[in-house]
LUMPA-424909 format. One record per residue: x, y, z of N, C-alpha, C, O in turn. Coordinates in steps of 0.05 Angstrom, whole numbers, padded with zeros to 5 digits, always signed. Each point is the difference from the previous one (the first is absolute). Layout:
BEGIN
XYZXYZXYZXYZ/...
This chain:
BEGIN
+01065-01105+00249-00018-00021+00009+00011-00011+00026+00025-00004+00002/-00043-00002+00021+00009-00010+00023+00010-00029+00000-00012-00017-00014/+00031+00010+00029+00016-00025-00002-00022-00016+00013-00001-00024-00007/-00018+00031+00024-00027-00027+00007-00019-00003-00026-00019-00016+00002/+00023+00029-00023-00029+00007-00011-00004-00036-00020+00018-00005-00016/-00033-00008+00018-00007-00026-00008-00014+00008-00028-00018+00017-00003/+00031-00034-00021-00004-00003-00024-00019-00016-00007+00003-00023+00008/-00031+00029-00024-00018-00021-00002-00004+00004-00033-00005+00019-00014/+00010-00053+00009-00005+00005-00033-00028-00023-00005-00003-00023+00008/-00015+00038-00024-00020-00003-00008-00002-00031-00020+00007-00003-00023/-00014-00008+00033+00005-00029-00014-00026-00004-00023-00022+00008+00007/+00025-00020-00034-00020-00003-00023+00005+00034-00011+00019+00012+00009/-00040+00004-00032+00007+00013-00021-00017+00021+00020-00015-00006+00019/+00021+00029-00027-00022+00022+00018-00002+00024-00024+00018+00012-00012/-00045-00012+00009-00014+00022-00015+00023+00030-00004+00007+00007+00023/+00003+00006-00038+00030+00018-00007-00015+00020+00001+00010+00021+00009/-00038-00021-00017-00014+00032-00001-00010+00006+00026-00016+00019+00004/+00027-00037+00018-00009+00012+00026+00022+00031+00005+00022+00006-00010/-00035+00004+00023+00024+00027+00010+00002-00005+00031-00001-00022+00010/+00005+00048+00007+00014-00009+00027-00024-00001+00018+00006-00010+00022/-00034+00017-00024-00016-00005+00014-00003-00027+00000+00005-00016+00018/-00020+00009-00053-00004-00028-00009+00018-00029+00020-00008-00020+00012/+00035+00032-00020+00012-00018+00015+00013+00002+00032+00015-00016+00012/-00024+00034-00006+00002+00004+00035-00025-00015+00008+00001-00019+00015/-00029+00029-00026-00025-00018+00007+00001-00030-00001-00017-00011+00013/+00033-00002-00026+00006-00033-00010+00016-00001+00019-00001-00024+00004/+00016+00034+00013+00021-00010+00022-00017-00001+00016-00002-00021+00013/-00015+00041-00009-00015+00009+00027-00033-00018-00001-00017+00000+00018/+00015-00014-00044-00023-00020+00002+00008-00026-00001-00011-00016+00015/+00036+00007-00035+00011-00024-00002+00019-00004+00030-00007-00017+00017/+00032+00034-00011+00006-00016+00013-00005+00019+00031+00018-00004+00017/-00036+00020-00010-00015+00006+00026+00021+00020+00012-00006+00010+00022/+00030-00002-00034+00019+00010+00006+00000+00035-00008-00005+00010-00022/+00014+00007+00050+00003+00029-00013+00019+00005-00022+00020-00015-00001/-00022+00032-00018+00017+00002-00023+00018+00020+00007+00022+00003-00010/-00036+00018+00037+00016+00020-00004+00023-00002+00034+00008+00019+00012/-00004-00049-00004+00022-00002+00014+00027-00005-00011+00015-00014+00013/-00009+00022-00032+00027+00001-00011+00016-00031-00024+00019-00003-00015/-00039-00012+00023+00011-00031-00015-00002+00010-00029-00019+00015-00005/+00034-00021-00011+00001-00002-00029-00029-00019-00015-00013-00016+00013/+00010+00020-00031-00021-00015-00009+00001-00004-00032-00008+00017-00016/+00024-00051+00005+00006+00002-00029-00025-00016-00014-00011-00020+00009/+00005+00032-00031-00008-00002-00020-00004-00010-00027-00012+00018-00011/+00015-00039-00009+00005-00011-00021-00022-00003-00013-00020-00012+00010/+00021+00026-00037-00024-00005-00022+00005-00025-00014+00020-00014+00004/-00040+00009-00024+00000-00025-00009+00028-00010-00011+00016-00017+00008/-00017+00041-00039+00028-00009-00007+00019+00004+00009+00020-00004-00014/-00018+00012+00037+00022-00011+00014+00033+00029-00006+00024-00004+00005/-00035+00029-00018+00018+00018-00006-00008+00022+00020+00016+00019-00001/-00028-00018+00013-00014+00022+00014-00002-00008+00033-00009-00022+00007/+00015+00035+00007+00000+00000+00027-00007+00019+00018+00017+00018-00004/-00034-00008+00026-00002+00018+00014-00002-00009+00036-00013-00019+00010/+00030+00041+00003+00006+00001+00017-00016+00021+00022+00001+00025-00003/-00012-00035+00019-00018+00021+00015+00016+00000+00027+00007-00022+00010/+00000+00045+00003+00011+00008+00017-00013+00026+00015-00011+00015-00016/+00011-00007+00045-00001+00019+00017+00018+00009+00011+00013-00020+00009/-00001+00041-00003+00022+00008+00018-00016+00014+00013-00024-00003+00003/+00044+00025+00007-00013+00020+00022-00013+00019-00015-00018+00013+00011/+00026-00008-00042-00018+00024-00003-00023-00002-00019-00012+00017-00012/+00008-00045+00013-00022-00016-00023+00005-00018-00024+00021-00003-00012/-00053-00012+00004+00011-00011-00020+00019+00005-00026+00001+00020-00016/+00013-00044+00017+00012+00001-00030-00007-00028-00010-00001-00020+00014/-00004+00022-00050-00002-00012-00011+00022-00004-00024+00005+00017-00018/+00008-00042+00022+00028+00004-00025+00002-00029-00017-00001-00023+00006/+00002+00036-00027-00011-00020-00029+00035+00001-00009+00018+00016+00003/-00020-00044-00016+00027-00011-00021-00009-00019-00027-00010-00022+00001/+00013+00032-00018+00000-00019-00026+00016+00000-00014+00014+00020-00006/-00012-00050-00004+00023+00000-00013-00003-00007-00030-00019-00012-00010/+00039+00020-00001-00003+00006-00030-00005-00024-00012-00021-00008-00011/+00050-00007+00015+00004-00032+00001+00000-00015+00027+00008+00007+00022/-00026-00040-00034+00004-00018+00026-00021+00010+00017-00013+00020-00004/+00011-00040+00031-00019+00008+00011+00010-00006+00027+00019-00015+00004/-00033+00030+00018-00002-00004+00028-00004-00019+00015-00023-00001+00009/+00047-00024-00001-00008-00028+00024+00002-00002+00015+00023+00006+00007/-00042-00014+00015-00007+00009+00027+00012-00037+00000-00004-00018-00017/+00013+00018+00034-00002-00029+00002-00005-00006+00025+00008+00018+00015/-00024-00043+00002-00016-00005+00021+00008-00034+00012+00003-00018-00017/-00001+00015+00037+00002-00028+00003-00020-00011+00025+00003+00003+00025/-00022-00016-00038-00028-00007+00009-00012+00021+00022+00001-00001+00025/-00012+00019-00040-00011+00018+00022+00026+00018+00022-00009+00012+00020/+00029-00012-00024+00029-00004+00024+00003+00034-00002+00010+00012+00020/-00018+00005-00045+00005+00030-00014-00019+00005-00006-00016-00018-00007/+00011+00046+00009-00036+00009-00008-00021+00000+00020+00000-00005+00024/-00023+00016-00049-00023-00009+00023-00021+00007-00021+00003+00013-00021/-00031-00029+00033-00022-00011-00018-00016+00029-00001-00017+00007+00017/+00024+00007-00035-00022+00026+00004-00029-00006-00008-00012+00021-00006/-00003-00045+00005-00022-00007-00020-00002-00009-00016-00022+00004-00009/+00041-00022-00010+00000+00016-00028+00004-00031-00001+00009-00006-00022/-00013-00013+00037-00012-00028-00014+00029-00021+00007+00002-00020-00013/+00015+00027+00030+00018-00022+00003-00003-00017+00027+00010-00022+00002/-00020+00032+00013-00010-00012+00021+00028-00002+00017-00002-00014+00020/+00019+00021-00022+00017+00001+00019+00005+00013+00025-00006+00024+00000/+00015-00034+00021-00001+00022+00022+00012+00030-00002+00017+00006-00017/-00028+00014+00035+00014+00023-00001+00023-00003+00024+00001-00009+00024/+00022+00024-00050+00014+00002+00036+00024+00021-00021-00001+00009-00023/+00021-00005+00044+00011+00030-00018+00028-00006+00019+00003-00011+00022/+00023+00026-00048+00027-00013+00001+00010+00023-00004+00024+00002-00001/
């Protein structure tokens, strides 16, 4: 992964049965942004065990999933400061860290 590449995490719960189009199209409608310039792009389903990561390098998409057995996945945010609003109802600004 490139040392510029900017981390954007998906703020509120995002649909898990999306795959890598599903959620390349939600970057590229929600936040107006190409998916396939290299930024990471995270993911969190409802309960909170499941996570996916959408990424481009040079030789194409990858899509990389984690669940966990026990416990769940915390993104933690400080007012809008991490993340970004892919749609999904928080109204927060986009911006990427």
């Amino acid at each position: 992964m490139p040392s510029d590449a900017k981390i954007w995490i998906a703020l509120g719960h995002t649909d898990m049965r999306r795959g890598m189009r599903g959620l390349a199209l939600q970057v590229q409608e929600s936040l107006k942004r190409d998916p396939h310039q290299g930024d990471l792009y995270i993911f969190r389903g409802r309960s909170g065990s499941l996570i996916k990561i959408l990424w481009h390098d040079d030789f194409g998409m990858s899509l990389y999933a984690k669940r966990l057995e026990k416990g769940r996945f915390c993104l933690a945010f400080c007012e809008g400061r991490y993340g970004a609003d892919f749609g999904l109802g928080t109204g927060l600004p986009a911006r990427g860290h």
